[in-house]
DSSP file (Angstrom, degrees, kcal/mol; ACC not computed):
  #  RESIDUE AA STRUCTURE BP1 BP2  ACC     N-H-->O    O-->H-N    N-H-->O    O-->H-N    TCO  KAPPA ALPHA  PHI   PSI    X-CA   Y-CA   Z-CA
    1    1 A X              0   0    0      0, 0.0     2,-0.1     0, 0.0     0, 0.0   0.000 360.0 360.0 360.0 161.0   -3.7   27.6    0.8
    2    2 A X        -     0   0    0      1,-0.1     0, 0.0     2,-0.0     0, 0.0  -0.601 360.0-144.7 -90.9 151.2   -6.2   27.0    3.8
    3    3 A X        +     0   0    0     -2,-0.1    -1,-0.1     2,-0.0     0, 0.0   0.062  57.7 134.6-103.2  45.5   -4.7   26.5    7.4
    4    4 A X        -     0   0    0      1,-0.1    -2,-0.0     2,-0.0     2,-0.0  -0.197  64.2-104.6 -73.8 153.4   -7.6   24.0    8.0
    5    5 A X        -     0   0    0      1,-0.1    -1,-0.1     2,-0.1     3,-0.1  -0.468  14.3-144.4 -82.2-172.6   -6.5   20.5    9.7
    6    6 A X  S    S+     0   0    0      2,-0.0    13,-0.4     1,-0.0     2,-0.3  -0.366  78.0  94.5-136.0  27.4   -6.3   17.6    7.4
    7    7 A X        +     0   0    0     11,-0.2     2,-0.3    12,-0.1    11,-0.2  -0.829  44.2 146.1-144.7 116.4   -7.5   15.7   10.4
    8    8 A X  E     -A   17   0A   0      9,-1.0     9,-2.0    -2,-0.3     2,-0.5  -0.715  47.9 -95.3-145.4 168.6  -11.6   14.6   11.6
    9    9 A X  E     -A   16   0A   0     -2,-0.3     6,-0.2     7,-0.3     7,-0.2  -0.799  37.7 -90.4-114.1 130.3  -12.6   12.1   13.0
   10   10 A X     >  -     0   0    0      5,-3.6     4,-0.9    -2,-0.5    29,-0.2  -0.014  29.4-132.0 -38.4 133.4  -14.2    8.8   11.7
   11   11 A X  T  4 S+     0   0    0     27,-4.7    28,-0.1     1,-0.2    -1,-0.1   0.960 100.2  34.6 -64.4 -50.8  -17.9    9.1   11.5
   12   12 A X  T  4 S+     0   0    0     26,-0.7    -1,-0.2     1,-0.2    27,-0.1   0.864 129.0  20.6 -71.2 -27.7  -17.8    5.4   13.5
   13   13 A X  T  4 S-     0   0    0      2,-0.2     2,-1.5     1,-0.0    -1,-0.2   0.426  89.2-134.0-133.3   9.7  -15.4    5.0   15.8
   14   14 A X     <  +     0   0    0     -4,-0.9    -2,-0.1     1,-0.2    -1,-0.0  -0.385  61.0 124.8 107.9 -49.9  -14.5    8.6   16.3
   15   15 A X        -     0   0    0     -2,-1.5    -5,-3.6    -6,-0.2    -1,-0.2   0.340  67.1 -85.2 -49.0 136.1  -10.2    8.4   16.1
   16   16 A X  E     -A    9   0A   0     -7,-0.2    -7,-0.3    -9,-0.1     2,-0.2  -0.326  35.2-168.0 -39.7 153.8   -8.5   11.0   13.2
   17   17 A X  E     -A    8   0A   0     -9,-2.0    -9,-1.0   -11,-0.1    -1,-0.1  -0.864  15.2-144.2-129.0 121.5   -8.1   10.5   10.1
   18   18 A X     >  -     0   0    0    -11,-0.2     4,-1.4    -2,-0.2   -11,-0.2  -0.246  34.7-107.5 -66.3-172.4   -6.0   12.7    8.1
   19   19 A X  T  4 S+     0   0    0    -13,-0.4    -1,-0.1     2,-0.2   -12,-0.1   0.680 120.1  65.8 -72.1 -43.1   -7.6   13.2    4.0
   20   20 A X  T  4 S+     0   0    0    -14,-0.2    -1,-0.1     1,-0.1    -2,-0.1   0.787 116.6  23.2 -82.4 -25.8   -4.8   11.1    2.6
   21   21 A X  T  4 S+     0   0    0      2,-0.0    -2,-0.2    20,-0.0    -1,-0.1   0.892  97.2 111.4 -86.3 -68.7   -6.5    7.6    4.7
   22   22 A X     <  -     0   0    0     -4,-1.4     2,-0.3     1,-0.1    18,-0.2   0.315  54.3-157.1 -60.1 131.7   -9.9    8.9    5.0
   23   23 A X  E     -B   39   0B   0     16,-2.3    16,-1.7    17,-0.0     2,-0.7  -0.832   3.7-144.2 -98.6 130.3  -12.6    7.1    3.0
   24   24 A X  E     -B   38   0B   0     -2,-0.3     2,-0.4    14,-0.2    47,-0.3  -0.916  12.1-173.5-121.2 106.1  -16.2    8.5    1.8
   25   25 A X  E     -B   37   0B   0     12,-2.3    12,-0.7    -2,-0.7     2,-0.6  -0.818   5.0-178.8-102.4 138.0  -19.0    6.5    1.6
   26   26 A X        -     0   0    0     -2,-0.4    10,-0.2    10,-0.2     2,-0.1  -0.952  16.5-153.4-167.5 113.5  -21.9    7.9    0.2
   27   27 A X        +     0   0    0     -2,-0.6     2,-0.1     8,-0.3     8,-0.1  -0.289  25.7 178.1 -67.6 174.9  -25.5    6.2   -0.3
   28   28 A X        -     0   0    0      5,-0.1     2,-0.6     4,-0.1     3,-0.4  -0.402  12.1-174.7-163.2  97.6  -27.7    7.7   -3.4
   29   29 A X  B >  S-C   32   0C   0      3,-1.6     3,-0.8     1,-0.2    -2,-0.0  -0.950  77.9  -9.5-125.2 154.9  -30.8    7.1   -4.8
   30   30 A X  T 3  S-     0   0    0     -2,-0.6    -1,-0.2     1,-0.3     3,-0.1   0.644 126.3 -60.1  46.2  38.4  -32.1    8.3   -7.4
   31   31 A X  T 3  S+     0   0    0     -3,-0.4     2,-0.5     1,-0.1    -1,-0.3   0.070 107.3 130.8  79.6 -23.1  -29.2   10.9   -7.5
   32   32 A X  B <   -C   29   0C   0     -3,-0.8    -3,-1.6    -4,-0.1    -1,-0.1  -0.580  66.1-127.6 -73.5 106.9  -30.4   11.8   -4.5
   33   33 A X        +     0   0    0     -2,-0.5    -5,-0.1    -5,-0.2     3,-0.1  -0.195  39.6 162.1 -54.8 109.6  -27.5   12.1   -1.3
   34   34 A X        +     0   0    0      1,-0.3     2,-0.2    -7,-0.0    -1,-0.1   0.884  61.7   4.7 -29.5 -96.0  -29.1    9.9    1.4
   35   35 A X        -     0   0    0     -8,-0.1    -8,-0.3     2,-0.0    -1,-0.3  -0.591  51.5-168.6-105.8 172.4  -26.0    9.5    3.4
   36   36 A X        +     0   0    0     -2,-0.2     2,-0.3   -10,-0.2   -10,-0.2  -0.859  16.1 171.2-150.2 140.5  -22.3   10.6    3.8
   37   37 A X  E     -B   25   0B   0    -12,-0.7   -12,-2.3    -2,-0.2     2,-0.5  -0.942  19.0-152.9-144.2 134.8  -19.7    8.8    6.2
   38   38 A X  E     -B   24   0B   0     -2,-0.3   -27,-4.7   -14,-0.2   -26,-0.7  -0.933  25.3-176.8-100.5 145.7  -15.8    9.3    6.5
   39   39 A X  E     -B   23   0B   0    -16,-1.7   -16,-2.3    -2,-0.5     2,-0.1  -0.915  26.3-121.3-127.9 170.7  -14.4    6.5    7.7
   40   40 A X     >  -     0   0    0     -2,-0.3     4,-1.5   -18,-0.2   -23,-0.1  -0.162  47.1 -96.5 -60.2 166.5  -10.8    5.4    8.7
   41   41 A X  H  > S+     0   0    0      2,-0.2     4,-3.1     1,-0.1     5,-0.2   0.867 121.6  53.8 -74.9 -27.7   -9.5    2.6    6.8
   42   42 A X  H  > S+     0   0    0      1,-0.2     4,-1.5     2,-0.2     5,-0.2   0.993 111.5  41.0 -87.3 -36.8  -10.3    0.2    9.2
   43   43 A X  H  > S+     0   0    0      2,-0.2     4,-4.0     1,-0.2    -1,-0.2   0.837 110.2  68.2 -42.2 -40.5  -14.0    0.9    9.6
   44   44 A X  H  X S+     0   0    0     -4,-1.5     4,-1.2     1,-0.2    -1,-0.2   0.862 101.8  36.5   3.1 -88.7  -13.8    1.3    6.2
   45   45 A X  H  X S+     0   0    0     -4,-3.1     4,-1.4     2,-0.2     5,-0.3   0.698 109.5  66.6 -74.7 -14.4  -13.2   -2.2    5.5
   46   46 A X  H  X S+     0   0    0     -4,-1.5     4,-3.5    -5,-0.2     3,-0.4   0.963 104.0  52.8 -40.9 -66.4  -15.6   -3.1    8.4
   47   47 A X  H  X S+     0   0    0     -4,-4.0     4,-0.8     1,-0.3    -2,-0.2   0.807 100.7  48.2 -64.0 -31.6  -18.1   -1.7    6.2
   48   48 A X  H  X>S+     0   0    0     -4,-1.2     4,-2.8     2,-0.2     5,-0.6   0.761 114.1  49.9 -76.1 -17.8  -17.8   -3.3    3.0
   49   49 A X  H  <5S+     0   0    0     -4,-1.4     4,-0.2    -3,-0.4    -2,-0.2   0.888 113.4  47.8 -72.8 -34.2  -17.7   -6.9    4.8
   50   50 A X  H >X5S+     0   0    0     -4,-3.5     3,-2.4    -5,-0.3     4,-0.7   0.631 116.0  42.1 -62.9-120.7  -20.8   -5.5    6.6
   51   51 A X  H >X>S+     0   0    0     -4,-0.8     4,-2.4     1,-0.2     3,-2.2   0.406 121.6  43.7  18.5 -90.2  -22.2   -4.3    2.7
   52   52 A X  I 3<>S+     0   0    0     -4,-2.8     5,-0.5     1,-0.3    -1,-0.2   0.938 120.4  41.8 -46.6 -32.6  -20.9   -8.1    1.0
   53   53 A X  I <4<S+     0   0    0     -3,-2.4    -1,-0.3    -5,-0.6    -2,-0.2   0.994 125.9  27.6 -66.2 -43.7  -22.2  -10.1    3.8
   54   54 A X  I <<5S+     0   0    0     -3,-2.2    -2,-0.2    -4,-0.7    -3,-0.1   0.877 144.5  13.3-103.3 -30.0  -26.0   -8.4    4.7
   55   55 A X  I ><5S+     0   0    0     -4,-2.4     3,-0.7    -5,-0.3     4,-0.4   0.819 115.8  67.7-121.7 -51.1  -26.2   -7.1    0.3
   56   56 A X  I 3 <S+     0   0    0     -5,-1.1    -3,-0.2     1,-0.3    -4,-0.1   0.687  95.4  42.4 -95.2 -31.9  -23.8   -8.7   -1.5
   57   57 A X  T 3 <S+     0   0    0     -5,-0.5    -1,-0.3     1,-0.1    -2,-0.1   0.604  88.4  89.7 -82.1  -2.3  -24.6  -12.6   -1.6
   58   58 A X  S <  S+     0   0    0     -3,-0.7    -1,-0.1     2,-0.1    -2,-0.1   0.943  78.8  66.7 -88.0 -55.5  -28.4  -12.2   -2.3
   59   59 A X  S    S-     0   0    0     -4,-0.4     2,-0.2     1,-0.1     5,-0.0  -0.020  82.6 -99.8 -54.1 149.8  -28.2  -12.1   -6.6
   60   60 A X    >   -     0   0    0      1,-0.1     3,-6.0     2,-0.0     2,-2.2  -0.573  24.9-120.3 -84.8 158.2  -27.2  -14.5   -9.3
   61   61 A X  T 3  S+     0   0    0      1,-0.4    -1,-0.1    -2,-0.2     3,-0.0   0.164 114.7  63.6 -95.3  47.7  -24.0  -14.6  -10.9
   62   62 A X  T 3  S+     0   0    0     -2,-2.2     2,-1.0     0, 0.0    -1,-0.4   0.470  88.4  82.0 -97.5 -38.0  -25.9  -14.0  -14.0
   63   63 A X    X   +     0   0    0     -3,-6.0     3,-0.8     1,-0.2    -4,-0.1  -0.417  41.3 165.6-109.1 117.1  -27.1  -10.8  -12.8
   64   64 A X  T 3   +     0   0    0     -2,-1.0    -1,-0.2     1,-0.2    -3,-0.0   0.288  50.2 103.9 -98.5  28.8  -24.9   -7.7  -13.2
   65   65 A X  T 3  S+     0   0    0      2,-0.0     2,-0.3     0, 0.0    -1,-0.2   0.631  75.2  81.5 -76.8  -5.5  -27.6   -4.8  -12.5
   66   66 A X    <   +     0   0    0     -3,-0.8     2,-0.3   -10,-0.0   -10,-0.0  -0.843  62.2 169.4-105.3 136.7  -25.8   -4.6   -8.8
   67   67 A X        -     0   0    0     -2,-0.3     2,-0.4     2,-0.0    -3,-0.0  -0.992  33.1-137.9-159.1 158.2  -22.7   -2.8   -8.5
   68   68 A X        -     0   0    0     -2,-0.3     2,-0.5     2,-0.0    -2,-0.0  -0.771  23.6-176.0 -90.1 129.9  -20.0   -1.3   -5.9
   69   69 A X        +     0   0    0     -2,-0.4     2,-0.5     2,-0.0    -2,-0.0  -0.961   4.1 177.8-115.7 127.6  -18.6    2.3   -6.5
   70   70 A X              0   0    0     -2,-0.5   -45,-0.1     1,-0.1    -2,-0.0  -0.819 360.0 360.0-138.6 126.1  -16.3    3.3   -4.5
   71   71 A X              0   0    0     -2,-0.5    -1,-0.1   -47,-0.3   -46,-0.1   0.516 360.0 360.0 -83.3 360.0  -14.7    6.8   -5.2
């Protein structure tokens, strides 16, 4: 086993986060890696209200070709 910490710091607000909290957000298009962020849990959720708010209201609730993954 590695003696690496299990603790970095939130790409936004800086503070640890051990592996077992830390969240991975990851942009893609066209298979292609765009972005990467760990976040803490609470940036985390920052971010998906940010995401549902600015992304998320725009479609009709006919249209399912938009979708969240979150790994």
């Amino acid at each position: 086993m590695s003696d690496a910490p299990t603790t970095e710091p939130c790409d936004a607000c800086g503070e640890p986060t051990t592996d077992a909290l830390a969240r991975t957000v990851r942009l893609s298009v066209d298979r292609a890696n765009i972005d990467t962020q760990r976040l803490c849990p609470d940036c985390f959720a920052d971010w998906i209200q940010r995401y549902q708010d600015r992304l998320g209201s725009g479609g009709s609730e006919d249209d399912d070709s938009s979708e969240i993954i979150v790994d």
